[in-house]
Backbone as a printed PyTorch tensor [residue, N CA C, xyz], in Angstrom:
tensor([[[27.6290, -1.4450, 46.9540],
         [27.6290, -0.3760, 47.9510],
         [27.0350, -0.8510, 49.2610]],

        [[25.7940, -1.7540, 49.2160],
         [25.3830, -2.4700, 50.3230],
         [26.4230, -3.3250, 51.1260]],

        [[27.0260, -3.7810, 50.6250],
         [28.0100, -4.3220, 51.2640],
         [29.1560, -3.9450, 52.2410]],

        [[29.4260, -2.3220, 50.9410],
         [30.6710, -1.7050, 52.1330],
         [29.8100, -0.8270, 52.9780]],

        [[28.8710, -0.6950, 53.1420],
         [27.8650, -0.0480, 53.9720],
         [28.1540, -0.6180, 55.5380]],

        [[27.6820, -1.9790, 55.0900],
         [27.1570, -3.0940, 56.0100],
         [28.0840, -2.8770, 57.3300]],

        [[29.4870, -2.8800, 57.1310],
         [30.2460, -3.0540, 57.9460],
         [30.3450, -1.9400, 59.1430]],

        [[30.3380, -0.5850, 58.3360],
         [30.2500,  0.9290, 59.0080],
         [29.1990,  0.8950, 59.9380]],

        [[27.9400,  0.0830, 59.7230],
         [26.8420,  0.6090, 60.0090],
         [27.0380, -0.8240, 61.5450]],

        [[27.9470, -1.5680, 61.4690],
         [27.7420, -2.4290, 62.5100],
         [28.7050, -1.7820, 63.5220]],

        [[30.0700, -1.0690, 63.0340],
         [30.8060, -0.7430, 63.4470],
         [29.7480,  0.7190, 64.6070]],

        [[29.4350,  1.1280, 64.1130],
         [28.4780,  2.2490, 64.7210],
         [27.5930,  1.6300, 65.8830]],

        [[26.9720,  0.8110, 65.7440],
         [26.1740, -0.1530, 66.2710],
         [26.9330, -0.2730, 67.5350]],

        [[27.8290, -1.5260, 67.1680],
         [28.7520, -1.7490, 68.5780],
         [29.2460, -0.6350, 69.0900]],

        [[29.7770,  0.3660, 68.4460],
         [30.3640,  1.6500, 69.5520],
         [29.0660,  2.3830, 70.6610]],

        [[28.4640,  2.3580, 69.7010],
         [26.6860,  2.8960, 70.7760],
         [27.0960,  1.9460, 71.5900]],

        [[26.3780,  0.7270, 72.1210],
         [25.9250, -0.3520, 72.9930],
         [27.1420, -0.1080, 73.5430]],

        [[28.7330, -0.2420, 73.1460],
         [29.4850, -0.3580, 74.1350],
         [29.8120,  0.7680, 74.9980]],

        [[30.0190,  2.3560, 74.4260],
         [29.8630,  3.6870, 75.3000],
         [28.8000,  3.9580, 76.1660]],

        [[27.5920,  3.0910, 75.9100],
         [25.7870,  3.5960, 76.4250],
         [26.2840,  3.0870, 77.7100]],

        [[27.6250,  2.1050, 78.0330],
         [27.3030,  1.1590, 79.2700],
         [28.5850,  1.9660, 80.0470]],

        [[29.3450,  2.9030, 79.6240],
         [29.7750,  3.8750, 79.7980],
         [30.1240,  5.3870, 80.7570]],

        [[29.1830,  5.6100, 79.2850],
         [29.0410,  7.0840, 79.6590],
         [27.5890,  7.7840, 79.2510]],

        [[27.2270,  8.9990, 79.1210],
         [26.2820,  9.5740, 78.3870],
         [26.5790,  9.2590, 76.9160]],

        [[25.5270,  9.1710, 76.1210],
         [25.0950,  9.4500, 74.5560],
         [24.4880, 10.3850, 74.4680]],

        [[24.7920, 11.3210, 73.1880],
         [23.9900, 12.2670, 72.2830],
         [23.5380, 12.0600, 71.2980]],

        [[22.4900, 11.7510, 70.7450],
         [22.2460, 11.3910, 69.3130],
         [21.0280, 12.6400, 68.7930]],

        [[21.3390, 12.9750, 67.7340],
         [20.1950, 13.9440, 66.9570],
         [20.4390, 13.8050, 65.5120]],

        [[19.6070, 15.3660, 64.6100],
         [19.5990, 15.2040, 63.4890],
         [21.1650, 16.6960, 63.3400]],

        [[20.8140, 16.4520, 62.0440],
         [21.7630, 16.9560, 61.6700],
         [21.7490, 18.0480, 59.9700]],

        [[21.7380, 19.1460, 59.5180],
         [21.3580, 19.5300, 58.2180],
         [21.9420, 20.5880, 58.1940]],

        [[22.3850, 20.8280, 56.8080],
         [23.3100, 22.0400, 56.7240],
         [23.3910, 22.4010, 54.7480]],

        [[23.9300, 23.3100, 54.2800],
         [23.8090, 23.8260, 52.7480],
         [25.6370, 23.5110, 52.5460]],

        [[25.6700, 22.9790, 51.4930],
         [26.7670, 22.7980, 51.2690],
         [27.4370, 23.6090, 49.9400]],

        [[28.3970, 24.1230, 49.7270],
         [28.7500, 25.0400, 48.6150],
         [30.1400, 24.3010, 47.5090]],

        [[29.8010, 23.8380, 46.8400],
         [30.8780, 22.2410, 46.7930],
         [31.0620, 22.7910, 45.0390]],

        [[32.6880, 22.4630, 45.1470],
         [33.1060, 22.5140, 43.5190],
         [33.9640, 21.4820, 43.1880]],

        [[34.6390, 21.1580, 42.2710],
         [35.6680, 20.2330, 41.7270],
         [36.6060, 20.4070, 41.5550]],

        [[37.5950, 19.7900, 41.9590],
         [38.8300, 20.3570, 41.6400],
         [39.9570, 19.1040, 41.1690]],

        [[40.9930, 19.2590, 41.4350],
         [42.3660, 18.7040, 40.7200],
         [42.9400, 18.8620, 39.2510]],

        [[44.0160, 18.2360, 39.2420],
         [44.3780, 18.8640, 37.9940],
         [44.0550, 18.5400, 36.7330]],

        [[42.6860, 18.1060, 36.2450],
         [42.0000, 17.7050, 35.1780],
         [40.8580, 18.4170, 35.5820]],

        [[40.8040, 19.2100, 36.2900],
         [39.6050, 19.6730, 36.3270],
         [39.1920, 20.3860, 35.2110]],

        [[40.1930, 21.2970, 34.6510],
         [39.6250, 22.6870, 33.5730],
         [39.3470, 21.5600, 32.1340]],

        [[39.4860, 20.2340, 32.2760],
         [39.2680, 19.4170, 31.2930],
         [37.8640, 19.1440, 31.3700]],

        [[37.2810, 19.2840, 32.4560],
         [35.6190, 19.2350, 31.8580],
         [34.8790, 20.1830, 31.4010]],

        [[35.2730, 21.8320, 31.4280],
         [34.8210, 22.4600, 31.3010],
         [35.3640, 23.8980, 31.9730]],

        [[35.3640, 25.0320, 31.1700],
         [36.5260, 26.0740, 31.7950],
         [35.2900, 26.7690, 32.5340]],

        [[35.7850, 27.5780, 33.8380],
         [35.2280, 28.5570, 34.7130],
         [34.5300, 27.7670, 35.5710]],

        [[34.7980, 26.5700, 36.2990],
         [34.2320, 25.8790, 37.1010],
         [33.8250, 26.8800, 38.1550]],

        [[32.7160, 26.7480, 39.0310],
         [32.1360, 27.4250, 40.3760],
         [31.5750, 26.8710, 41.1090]],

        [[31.2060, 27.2430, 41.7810],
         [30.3820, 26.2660, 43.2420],
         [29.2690, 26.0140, 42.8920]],

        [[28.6990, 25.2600, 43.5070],
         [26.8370, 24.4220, 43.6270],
         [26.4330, 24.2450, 44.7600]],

        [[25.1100, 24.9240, 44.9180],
         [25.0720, 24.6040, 45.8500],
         [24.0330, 23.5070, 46.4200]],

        [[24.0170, 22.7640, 47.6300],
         [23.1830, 21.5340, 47.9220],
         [22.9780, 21.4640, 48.9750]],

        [[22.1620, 20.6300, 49.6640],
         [21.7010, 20.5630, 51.1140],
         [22.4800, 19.4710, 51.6630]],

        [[23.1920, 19.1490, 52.8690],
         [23.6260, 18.0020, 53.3640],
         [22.7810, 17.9910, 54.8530]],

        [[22.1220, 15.8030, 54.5210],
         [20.9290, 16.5400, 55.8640],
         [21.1310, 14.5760, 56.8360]],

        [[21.0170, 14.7300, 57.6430],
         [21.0980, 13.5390, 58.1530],
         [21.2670, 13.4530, 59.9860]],

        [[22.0930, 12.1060, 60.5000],
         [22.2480, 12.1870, 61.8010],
         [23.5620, 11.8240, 62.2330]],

        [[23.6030, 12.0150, 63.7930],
         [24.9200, 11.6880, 64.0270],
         [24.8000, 11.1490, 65.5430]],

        [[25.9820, 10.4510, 65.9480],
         [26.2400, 10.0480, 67.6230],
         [26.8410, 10.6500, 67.9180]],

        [[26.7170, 11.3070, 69.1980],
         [28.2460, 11.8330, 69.7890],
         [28.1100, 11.6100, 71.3720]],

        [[29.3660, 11.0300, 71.3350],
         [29.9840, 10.3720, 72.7730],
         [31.3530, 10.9470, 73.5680]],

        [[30.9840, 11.9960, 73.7140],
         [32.1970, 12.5860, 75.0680],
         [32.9000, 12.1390, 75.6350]],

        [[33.7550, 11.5470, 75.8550],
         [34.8300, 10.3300, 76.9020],
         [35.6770, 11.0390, 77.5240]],

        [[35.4690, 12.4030, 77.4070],
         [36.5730, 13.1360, 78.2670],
         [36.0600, 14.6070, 78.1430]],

        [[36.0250, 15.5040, 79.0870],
         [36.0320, 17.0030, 79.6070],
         [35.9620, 17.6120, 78.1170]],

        [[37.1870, 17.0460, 77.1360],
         [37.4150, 18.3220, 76.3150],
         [37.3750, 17.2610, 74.7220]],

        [[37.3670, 16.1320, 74.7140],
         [37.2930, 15.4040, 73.7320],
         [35.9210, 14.3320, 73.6150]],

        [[35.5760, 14.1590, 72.3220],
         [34.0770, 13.2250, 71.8690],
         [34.4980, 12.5100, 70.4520]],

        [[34.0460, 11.3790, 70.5550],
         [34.2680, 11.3080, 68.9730],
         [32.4540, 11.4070, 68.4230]],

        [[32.4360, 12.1930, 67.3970],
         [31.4090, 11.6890, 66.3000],
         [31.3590, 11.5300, 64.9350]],

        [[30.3150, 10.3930, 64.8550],
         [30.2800,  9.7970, 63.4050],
         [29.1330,  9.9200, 62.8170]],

        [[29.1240, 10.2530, 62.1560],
         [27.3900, 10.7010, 61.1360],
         [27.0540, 10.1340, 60.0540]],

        [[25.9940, 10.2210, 59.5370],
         [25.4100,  9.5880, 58.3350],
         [24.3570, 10.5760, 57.9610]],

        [[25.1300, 11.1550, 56.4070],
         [24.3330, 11.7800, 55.6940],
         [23.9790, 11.9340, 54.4720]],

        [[22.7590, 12.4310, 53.7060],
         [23.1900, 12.6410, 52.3340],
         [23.3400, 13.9230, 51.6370]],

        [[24.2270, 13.8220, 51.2280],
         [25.2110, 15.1990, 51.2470],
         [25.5210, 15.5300, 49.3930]],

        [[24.8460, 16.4450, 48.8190],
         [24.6770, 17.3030, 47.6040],
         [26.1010, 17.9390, 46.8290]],

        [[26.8940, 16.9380, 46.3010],
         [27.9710, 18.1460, 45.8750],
         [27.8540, 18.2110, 44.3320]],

        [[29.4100, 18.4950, 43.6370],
         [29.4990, 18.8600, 42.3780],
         [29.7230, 20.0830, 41.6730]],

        [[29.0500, 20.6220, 40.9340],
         [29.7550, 22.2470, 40.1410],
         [28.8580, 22.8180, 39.6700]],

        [[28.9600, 24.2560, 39.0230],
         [28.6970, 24.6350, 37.8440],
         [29.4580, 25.5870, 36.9640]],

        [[29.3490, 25.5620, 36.0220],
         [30.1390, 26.5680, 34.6150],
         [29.3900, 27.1550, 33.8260]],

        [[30.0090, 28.2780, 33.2120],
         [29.2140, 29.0740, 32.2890],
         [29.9580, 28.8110, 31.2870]],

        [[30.1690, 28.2180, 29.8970],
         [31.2760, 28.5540, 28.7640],
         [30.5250, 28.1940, 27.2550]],

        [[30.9650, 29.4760, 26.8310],
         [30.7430, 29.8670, 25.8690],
         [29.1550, 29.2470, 25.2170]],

        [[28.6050, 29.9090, 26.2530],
         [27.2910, 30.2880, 26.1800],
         [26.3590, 29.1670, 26.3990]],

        [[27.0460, 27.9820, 27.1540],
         [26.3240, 26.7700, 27.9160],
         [26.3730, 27.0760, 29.2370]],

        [[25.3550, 26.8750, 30.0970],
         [25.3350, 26.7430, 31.6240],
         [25.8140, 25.5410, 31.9870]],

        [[26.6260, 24.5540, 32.8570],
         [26.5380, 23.0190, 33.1780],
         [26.1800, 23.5060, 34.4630]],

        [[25.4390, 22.1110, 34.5690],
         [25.5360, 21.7400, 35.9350],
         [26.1940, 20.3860, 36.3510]],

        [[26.6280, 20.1140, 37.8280],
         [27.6690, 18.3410, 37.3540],
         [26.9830, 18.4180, 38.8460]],

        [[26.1540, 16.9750, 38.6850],
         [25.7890, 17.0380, 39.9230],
         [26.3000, 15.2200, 40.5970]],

        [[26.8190, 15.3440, 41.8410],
         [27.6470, 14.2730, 42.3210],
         [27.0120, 14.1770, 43.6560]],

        [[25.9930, 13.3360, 44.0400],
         [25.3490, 13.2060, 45.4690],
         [25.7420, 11.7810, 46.0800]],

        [[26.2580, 12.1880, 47.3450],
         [26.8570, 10.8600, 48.4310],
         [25.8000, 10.4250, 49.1250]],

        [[26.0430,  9.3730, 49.8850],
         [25.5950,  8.8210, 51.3740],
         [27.0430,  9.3620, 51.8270]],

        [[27.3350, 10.1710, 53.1350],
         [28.4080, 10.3430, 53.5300],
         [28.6190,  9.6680, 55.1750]],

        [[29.6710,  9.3170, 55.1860],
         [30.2320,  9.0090, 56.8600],
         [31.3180,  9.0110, 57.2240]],

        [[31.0440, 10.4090, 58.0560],
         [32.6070, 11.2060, 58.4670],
         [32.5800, 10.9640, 60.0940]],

        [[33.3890, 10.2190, 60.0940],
         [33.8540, 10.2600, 61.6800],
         [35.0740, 11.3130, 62.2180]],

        [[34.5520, 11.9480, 63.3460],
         [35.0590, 13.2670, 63.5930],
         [35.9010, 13.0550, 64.9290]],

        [[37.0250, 13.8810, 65.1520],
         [37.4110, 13.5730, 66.5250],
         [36.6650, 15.1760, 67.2070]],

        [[36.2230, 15.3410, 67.9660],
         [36.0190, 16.6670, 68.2100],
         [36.9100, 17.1570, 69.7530]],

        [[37.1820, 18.3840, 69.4600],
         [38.1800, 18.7860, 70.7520],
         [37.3950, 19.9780, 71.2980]],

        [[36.8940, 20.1400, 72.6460],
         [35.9410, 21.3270, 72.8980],
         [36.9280, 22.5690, 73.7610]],

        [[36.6320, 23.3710, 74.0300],
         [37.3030, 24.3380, 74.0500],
         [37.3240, 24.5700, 75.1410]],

        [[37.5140, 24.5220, 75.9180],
         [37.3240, 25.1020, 77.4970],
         [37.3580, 26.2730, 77.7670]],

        [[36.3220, 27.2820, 78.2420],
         [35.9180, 28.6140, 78.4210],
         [35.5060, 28.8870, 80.2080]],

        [[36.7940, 29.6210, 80.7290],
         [36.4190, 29.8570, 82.3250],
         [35.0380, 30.6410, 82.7260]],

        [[33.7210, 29.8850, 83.4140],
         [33.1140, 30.6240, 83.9690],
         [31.8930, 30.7160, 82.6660]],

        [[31.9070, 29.6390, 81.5930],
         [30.8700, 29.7880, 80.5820],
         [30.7370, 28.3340, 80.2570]],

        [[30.0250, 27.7780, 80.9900],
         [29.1470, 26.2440, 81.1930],
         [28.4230, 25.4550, 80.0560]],

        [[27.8350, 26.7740, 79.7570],
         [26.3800, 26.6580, 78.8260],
         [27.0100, 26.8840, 77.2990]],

        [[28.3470, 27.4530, 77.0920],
         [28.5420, 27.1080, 75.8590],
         [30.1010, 26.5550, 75.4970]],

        [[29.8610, 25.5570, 74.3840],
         [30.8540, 24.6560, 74.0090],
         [31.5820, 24.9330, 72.8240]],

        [[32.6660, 25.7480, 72.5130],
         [33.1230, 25.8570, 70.6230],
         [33.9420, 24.9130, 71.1560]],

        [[34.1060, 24.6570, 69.5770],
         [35.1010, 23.2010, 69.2900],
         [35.6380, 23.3280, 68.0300]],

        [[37.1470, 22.4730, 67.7260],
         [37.2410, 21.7820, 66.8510],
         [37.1300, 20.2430, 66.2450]],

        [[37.5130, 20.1960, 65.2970],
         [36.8410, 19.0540, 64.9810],
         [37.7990, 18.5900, 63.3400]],

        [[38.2000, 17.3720, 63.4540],
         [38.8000, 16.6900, 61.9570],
         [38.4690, 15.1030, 62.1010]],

        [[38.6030, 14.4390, 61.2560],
         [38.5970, 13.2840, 60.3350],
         [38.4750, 13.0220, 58.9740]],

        [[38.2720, 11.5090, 59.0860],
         [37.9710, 10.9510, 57.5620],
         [36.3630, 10.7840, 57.1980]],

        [[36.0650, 10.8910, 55.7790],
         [34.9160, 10.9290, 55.7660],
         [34.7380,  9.5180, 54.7510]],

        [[33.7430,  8.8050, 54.5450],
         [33.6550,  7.8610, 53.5660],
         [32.3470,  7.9350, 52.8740]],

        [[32.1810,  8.0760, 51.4570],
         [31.3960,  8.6580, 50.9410],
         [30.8910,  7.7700, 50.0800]],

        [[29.6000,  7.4410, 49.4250],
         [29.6150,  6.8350, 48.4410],
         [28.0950,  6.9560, 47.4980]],

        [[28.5380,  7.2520, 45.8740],
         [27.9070,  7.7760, 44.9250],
         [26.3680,  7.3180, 44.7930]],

        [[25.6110,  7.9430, 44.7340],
         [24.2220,  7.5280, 44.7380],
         [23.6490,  8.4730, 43.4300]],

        [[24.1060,  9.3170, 42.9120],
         [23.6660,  9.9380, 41.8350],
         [25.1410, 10.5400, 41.0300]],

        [[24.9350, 10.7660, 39.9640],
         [26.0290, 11.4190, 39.4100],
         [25.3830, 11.9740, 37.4540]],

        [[25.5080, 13.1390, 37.2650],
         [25.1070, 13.5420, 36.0470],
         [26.1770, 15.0900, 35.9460]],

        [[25.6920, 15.4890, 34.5950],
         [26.2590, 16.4010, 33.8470],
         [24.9080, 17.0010, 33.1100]],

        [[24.5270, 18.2700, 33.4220],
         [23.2770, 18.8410, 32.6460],
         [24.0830, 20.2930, 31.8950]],

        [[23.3290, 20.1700, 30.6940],
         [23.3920, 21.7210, 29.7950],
         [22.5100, 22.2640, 29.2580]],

        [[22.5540, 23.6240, 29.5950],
         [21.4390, 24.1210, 28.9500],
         [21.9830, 25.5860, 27.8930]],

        [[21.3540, 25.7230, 27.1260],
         [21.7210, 27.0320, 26.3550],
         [20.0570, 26.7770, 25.4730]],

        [[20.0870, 28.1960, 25.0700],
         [19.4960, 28.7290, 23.9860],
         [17.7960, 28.1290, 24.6130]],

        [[17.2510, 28.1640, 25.7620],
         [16.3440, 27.7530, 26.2170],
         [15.6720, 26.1780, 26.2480]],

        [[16.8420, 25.4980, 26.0460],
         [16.9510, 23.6880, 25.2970],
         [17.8740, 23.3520, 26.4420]],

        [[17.4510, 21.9050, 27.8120],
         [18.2370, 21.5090, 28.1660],
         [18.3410, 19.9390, 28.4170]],

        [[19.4790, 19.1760, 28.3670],
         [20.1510, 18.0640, 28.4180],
         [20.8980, 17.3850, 29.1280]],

        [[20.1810, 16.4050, 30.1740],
         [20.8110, 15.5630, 30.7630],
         [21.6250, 14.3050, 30.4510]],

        [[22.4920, 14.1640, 31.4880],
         [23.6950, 12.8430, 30.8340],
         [23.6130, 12.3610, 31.9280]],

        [[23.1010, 11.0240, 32.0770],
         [23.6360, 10.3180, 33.3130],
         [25.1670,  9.8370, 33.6840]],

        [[25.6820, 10.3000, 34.4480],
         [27.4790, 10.2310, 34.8850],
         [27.9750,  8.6810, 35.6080]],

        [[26.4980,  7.7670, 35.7620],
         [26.8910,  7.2640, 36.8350],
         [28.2210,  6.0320, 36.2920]],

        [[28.0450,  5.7450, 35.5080],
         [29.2550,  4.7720, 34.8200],
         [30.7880,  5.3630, 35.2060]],

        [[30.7970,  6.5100, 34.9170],
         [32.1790,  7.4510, 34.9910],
         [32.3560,  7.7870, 36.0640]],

        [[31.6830,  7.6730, 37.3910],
         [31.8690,  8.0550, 38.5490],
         [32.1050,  6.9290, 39.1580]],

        [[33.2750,  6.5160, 40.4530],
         [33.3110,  5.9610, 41.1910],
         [32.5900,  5.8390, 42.3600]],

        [[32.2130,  4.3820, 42.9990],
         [31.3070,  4.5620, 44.0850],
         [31.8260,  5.2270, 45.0050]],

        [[32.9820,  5.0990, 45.6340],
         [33.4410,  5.1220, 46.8540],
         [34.5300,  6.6830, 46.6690]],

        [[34.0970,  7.3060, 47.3760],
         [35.0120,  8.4530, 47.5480],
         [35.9210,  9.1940, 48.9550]],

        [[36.6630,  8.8030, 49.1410],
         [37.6170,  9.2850, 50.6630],
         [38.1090, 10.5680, 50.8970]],

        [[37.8630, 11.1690, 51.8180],
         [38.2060, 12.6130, 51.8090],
         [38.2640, 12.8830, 53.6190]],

        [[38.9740, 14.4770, 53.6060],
         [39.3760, 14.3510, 55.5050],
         [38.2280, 15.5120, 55.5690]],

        [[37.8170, 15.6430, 56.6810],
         [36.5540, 16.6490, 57.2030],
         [37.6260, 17.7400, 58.4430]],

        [[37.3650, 18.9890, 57.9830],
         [38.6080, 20.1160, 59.0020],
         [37.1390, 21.3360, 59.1390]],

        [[36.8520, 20.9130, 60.5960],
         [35.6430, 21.9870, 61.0510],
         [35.4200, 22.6910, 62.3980]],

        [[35.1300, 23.5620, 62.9540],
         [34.8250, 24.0430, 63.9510],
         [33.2780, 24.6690, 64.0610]],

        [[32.8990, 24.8960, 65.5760],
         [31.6600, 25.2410, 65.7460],
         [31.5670, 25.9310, 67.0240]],

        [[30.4870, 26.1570, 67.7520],
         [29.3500, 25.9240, 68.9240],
         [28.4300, 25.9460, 69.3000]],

        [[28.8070, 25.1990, 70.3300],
         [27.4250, 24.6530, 70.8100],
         [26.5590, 25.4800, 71.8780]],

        [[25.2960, 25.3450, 72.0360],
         [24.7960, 25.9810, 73.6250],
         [23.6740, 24.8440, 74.1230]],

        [[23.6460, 25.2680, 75.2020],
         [22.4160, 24.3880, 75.6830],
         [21.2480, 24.8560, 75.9890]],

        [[20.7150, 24.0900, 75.6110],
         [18.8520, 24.7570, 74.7250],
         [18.0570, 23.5980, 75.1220]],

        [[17.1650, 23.5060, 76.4400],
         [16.1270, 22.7780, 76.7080],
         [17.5690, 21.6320, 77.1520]],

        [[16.4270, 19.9180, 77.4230],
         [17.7090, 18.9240, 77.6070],
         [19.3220, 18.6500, 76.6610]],

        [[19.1100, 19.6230, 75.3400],
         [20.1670, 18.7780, 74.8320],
         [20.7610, 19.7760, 73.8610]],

        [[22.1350, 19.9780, 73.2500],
         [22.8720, 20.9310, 72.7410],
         [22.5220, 21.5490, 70.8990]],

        [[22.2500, 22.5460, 71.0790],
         [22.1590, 23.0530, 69.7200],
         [23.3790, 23.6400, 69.2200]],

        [[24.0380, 23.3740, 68.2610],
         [25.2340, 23.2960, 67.5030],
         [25.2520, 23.8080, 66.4120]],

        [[26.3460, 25.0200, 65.4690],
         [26.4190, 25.2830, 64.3820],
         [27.7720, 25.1370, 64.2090]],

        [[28.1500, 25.1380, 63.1500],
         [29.3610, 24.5940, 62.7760],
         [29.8190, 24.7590, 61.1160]],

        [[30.9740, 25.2030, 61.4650],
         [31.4900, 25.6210, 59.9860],
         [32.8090, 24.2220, 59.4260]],

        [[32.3170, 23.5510, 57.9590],
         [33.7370, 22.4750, 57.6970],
         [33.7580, 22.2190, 56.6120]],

        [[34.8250, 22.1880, 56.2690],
         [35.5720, 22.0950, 55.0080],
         [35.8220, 19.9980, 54.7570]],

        [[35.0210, 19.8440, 53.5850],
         [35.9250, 18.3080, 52.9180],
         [36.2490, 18.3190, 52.2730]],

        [[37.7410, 17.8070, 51.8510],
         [38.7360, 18.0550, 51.1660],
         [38.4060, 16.8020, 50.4950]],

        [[38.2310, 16.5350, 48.9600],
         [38.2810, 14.8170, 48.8790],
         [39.8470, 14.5440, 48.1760]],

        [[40.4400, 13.3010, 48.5420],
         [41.2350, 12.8590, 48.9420],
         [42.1570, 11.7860, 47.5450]],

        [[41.1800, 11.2260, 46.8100],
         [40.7160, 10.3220, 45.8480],
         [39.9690, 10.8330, 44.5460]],

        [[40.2930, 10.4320, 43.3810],
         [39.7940, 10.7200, 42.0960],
         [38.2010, 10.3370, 42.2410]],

        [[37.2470, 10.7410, 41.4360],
         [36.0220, 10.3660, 41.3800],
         [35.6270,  9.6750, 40.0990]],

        [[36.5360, 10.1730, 38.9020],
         [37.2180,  9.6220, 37.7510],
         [37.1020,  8.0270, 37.4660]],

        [[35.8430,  8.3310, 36.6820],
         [35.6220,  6.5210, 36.4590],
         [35.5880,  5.8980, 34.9710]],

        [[35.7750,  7.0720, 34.1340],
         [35.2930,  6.8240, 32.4080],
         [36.7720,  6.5870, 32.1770]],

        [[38.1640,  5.8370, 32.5650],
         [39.0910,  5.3850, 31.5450],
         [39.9780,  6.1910, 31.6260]],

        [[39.3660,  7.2650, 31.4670],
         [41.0380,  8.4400, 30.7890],
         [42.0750,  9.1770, 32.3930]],

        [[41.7690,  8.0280, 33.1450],
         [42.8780,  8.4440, 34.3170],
         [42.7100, 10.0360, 34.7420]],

        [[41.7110, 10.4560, 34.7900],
         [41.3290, 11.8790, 34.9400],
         [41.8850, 12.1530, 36.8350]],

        [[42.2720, 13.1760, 36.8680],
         [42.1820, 13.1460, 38.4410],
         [41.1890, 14.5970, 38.7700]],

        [[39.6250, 14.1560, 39.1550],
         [38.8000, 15.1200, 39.6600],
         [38.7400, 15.0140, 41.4200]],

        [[38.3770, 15.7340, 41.5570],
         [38.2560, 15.6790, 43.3310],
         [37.3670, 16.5470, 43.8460]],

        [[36.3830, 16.1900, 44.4710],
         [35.4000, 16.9450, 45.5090],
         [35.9880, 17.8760, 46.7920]],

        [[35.5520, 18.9560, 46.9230],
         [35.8300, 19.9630, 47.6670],
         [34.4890, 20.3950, 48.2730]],

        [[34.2490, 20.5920, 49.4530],
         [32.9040, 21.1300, 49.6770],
         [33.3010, 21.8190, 51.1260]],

        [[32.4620, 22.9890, 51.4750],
         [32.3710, 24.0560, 52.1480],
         [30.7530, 23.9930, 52.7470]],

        [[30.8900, 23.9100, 54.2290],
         [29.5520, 23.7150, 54.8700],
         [29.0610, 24.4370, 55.8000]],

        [[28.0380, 24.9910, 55.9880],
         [27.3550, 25.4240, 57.1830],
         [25.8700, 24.4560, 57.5040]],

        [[26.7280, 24.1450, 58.8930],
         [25.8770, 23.1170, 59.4760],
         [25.2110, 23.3360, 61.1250]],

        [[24.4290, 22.6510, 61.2360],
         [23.5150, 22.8160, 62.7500],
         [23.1950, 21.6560, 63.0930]],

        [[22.7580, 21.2020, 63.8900],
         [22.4930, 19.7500, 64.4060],
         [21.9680, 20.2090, 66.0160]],

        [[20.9790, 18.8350, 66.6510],
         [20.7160, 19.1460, 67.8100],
         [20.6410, 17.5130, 68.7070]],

        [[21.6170, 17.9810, 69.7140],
         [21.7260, 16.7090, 70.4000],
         [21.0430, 16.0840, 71.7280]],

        [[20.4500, 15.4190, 71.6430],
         [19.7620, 15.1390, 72.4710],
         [20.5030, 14.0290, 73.4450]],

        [[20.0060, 14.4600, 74.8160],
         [21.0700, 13.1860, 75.6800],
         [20.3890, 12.2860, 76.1180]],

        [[21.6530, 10.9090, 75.8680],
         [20.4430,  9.9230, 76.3370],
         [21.0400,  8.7160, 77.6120]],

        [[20.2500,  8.7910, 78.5490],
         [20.5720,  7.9510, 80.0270],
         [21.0240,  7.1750, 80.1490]]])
C-alpha cells in the first residue's frame, strides 16, 4: 500500500509547487459523517436486510481555482464505511475503513450580485485503500469479532458525485457539502468471485484557508 501511496502523494506535491507559482492556493481540513452500505449483486449473500453504518470521514484537501467558475481538488482522508444487519436474531456489523483520495473537478456556480457565496458542483475518481476490514456479531448478549482483512482487497476505485456551499468567513471559505461514492470495483477478496461494492452517502464541511 506504501508504495501505491507513494506516487499520489508526489503527484499532489508537484501540482501544489507548480499552481503556488500560478495562482492562489487553498488548503484546510476537512470532516464529515458518512452513512455507507454494501451493495452489488452478492450482496444479500453475506447476510439478508443489509443497512447503513454509520462513520466519520475526516482529513484534508488542496484546492486550486484556475478559472472564475472551475478548481480542481484532491483530498486525503480516512473515511469509515461498511454495513449493518439484523437476521434472525444476530446484529452484524461489517466494518471496511479506507485512506481515501478523491480528486474532484469542482464547477462553482455563478450567482449575480452574491460575492460572498459560492455553491458548486463537483465529480471524480476516488482511490481508496483498506486499512481495516472485519465482520462483528452479536446476539444473546455474547459478541464476536472476525478479522476480514485477508478477504478484502487493498485497493478500491469508485467516482465521487457532490455538491455544496461555500461562504466567506474571516480570510478563508467555509464549505458544506453533500456526496455520494459510488464504488466502482469488487472489494471481494476470499476466492468465491463475490461482487460486493461500497456505496457511501456524506455530509461534509471543510475550511479553506488561502495561501499567497
Amino acid at each position: 500500500m506504501k508504495k501505491t501511496l507513494l506516487p499520489i502523494f508526489l503527484i499532489l506535491i508537484m501540482t501544489a509547487t507548480l499552481v503556488k507559482a500560478q495562482s492562489e492556493l487553498r488548503f484546510g481540513p476537512t470532516v464529515g459523517i458518512n452513512f455507507a452500505t454494501i451493495g452489488g449483486k452478492d450482496a444479500n449473500q453475506l447476510v439478508n436486510n443489509l443497512s447503513s453504518k454509520t462513520g466519520l470521514y475526516i482529513g484534508g484537501f488542496m484546492n486550486y481555482q484556475f478559472s472564475d467558475m472551475f478548481a480542481l481538488q484532491p483530498e486525503i482522508a480516512y473515511s469509515m464505511k461498511g454495513a449493518t444487519a439484523a437476521d434472525q436474531g444476530v446484529n452484524y456489523t461489517f466494518t471496511l475503513n479506507y485512506i481515501e483520495v478523491p480528486v474532484l473537478l469542482k464547477f462553482y456556480i455563478p450567482i449575480a450580485g452574491a460575492s460572498n457565496i459560492k455553491p458548486s458542483l463537483y465529480a471524480g475518481p476516488d482511490f481508496a485503500f483498506n486499512v481495516a476490514s472485519s465482520v462483528e456479531g452479536s446476539a444473546n448478549g455474547q459478541t464476536q469479532t472476525l478479522d476480514q482483512s485477508s478477504n478484502t482487497k487493498g485497493f478500491d476505485f469508485g467516482l465521487v458525485f457532490g455538491g455544496g456551499i461555500g461562504f466567506n468567513v474571516g480570510t478563508g471559505l467555509l464549505d458544506f457539502s453533500l456526496r455520494y461514492t459510488l464504488g466502482m470495483t469488487s472489494f471481494d477478496n476470499s476466492g468465491s468471485n463475490l461482487t460486493l461494492t461500497n456505496g457511501v452517502f456524506s455530509i461534509n464541511a471543510g475550511y479553506a484557508f488561502s495561501i499567497h
